[in-house]
N, C-alpha and C positions, 0 to 999 in steps of 0.2 A: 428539479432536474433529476431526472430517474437514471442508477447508473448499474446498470446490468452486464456489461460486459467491459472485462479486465483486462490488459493487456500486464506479465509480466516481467519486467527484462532485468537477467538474473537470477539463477535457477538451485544455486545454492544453498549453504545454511537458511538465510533469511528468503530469497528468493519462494522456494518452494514450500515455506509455511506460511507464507503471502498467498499465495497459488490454494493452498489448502482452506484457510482460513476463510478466504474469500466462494469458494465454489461450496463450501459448509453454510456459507450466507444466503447460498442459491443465486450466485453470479456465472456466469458462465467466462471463463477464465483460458488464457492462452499464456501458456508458460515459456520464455526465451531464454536462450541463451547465444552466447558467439557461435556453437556450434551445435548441430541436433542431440548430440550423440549427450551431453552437457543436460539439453533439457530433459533428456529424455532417463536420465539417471537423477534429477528432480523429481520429476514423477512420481518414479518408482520408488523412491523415500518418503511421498505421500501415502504412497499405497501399503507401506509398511506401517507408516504412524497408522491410519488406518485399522488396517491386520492386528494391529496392539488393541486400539482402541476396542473394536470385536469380540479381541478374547476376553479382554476384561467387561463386559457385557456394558460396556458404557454406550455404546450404538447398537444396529443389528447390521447384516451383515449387507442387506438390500437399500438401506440407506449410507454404508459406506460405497459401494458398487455404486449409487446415484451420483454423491460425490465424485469420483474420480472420473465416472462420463462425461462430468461438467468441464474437467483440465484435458486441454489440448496441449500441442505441443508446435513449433516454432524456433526457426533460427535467423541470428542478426533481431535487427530495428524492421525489418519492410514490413512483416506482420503484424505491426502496430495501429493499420487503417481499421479502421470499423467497430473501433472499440470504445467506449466513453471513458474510461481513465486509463493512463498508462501510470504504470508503477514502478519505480528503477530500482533496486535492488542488485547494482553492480558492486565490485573492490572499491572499499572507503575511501577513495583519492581523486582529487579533485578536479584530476587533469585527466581521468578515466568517464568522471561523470558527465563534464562539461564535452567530453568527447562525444561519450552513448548518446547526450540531450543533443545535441546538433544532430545528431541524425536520427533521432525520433522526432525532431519536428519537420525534418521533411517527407516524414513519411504518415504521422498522427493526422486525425482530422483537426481541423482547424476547432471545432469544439471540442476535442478533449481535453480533461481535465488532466493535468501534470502534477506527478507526485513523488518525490524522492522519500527514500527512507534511510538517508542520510543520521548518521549520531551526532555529526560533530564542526558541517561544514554550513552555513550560512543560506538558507530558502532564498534569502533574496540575492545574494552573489548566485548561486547555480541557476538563477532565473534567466540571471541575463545570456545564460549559453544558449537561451530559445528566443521567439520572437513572442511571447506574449507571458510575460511574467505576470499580469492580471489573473490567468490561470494558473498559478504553479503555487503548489501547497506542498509539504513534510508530513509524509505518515509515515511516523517512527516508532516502526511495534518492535517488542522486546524479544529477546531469544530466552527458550523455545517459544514460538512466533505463536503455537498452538494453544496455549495457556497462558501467558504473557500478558498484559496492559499494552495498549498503544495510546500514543501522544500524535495530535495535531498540531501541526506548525505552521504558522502563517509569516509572508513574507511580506515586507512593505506594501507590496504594492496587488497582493491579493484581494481581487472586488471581492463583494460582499455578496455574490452569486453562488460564487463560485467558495468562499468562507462557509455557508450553508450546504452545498452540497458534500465539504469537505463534514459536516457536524452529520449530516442524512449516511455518509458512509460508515462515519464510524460509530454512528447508537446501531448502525447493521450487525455490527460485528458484538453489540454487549451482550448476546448469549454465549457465546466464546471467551471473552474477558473478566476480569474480576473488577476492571479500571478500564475506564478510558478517558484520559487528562486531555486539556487545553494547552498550549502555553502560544500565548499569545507573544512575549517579549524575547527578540533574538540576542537583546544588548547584557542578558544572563547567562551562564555557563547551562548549558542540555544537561547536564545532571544534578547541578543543582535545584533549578527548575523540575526536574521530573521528582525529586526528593522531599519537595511538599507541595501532596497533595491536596490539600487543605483550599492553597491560592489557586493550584491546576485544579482543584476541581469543582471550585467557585465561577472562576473563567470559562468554564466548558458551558458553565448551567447559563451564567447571562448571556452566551453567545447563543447557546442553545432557545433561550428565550427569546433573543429576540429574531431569530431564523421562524418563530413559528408567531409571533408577531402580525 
């Protein structure tokens, strides 16, 4: 399952290092928020990390210019069509998320892959605020989101389709990372789990094997 274009909703701290991280992948990436004005000062906080990254010669300046062509911009959920993963990246509350998800899925293609990046609220409860929880997976990258580790999270009732494509997105991101963990079990504490990587990084490699299986 090839996934090239990102949908992000939530344009914030984590938001818009989502947005960056991902169009550094060579995704082509649509940044949201409740209002333009919101994503559109996301952005521009990319373009700054960016600007940083330049001066300290760690990119040049025509490969950070590529990057920031890749992020669009976008207001609300409706802009969520035509994209292969949507990414939520809303305020950590559970009555805000299950809200955002109810109206990304009437507006997502019915093949999109559903992704929260949730810390601390349950994959498989926010599942149920859509109509197909077989898709919906946790991609919980760390802040600053740009140098950070991210964790995949699987919820009960995540197919094993759609578990693979969730393992194909994130080795995308391991020239960007230092880490990028598994945790398969939601019946543990999210930071305890993310705290040995020993077991998270066992779990990544057998799912990893057998996605290429």
């Amino acid at each position: 399952m090839s996934i090239d274009r990102v949908f992000v909703i939530g344009a914030r701290l984590m938001g818009h290092g989502i947005a960056q991280v991902s169009a550094v992948a060579g995704k082509r990436v649509t940044l949201s928020d409740r209002i333009s004005d919101l994503a559109e000062k996301g952005k521009s906080r990319v373009a700054g990390n960016l600007a940083r990254q330049v001066e300290k010669e760690k990119i040049g300046q025509a490969d950070a210019d590529a990057v920031l062509e890749r992020i669009g911009t976008a207001e609300g959920t409706d802009g969520a069509a035509g994209h292969d993963i949507v990414i939520e990246a809303v305020f950590e509350d559970e009555a805000v998320k299950r809200e955002t998800w109810a109206a990304l899925t009437a507006s997502a293609d019915a093949a999109a892959i559903f992704a929260s990046n949730t810390s601390s609220i349950s994959i498989t409860s926010l599942a149920t605020a859509t109509d197909r929880a077989p898709r919906f997976i946790g991609l919980h990258f760390f802040s600053p989101v740009p140098v950070m580790g991210l964790a995949l999270l699987l919820g009960r009732r995540t197919n094993p389709e759609i578990r693979c494509a969730g393992v194909s997105l994130n080795t995308s991101y391991l020239d960007e990372f230092d880490a990028v963990r598994l945790i398969e079990s939601e019946s543990r504490r999210l930071g305890l789990a993310v705290a040995d990587p020993v077991r998270g990084g066992a779990a990544f490699e057998r799912l990893v094997a057998a996605c290429l299986a």
